[in-house]
N, C-alpha and C positions, 0 to 999 in steps of 0.2 A: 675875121674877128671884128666886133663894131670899133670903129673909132671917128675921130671927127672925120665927116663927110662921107660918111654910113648911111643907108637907109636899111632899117631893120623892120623889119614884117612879124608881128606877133600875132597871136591868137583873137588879141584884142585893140589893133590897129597899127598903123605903119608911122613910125616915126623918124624923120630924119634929124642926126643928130648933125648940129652946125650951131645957131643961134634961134634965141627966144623968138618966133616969129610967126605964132597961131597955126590955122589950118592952112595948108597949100592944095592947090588941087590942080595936079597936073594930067590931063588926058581920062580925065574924071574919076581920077581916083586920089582918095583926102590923105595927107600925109600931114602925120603932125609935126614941125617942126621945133628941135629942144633943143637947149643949151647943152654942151657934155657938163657944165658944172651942177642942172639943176637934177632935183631928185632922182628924176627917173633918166636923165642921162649919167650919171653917177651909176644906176645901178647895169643899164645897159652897155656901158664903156667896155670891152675885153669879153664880152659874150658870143658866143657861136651858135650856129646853126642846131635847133636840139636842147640849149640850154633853157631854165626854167629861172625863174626870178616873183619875188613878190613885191611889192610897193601898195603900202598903207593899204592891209589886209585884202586886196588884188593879187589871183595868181596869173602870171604870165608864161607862155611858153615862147620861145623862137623857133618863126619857117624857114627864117633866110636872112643873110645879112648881105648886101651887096654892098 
């Protein structure tokens, strides 16, 4: 289940949720890091693997949450 200090992998990029802190890119791969307060940490907060979500007319699905 996502929670703080998640990395979740979706259809359309991988976001680690922790703090507002742009693109990271570890081992060359880009991870966006989000606040759990802001929009789309809100919406990924308690999602699982399989789950779908949309933000501002974006659909999203999830690969994986580690």
């Amino acid at each position: 289940m996502a929670e703080n200090g998640s990395v979740v992998v979706t259809d359309s990029g991988k976001f680690y949720i922790a703090i507002s802190a742009g693109t990271l890119v570890v081992n060359g791969e880009a991870y966006f890091a989000v606040s759990a307060a802001s929009p789309i940490g809100l919406k990924l907060k308690g999602l699982k693997t399989g789950n779908e979500f949309n933000l501002n007319g974006k659909a999203y699905k999830i690969a994986e949450v580690m």
